[in-house]
C-alpha positions in Angstrom: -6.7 2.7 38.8 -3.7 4.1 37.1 -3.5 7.7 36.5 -0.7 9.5 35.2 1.4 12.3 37.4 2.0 14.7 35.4 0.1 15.9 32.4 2.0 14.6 28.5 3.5 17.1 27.1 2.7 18.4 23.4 5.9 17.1 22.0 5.5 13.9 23.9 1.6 12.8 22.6 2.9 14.3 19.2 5.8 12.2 18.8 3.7 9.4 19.7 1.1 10.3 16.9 3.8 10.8 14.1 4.0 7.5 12.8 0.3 7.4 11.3 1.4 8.1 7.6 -0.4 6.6 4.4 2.3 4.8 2.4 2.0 4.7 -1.1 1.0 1.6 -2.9 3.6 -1.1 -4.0 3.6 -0.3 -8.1 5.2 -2.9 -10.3 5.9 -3.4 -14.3 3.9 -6.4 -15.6 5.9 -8.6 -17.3 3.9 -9.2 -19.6 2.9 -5.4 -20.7 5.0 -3.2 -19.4 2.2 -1.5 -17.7 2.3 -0.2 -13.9 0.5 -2.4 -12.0 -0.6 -2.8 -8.1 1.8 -5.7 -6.8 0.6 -9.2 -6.5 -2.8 -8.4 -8.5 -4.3 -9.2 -12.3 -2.9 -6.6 -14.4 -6.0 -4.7 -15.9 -4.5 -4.0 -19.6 -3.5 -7.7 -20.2 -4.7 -9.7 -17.8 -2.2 -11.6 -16.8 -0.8 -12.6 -13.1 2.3 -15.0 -12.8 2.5 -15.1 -16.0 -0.7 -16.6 -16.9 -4.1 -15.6 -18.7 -6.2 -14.9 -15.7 -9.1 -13.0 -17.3 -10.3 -11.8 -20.8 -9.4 -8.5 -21.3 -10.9 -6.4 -24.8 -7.3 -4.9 -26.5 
């Protein structure tokens, strides 16, 4: 069974575990509205995706 060496240091297991970031969700402008909206997704003020009427929305 493999076992390491030498023991990691810090630094090393820390660089290791730096790339677990939250990114921030992909906004876009509907088309449609204007309104910021999650990217490829219904907008909720008019209800459009691809420009088309997806769902009824109460303006």
């Amino acid at each position: 069974m493999a076992v390491p060496k030498r023991r990691s240091t810090s630094a090393r297991r820390d660089k290791r575990r730096a790339n677990w970031k939250i990114s921030t969700p992909a906004v876009t402008e509907c088309p449609q509205c204007s309104e910021m909206k999650l990217s490829h997704r219904v907008c909720k003020k008019c209800g459009y995706y691809d420009r088309k009427k997806v769902i009824e929305t109460a303006e």
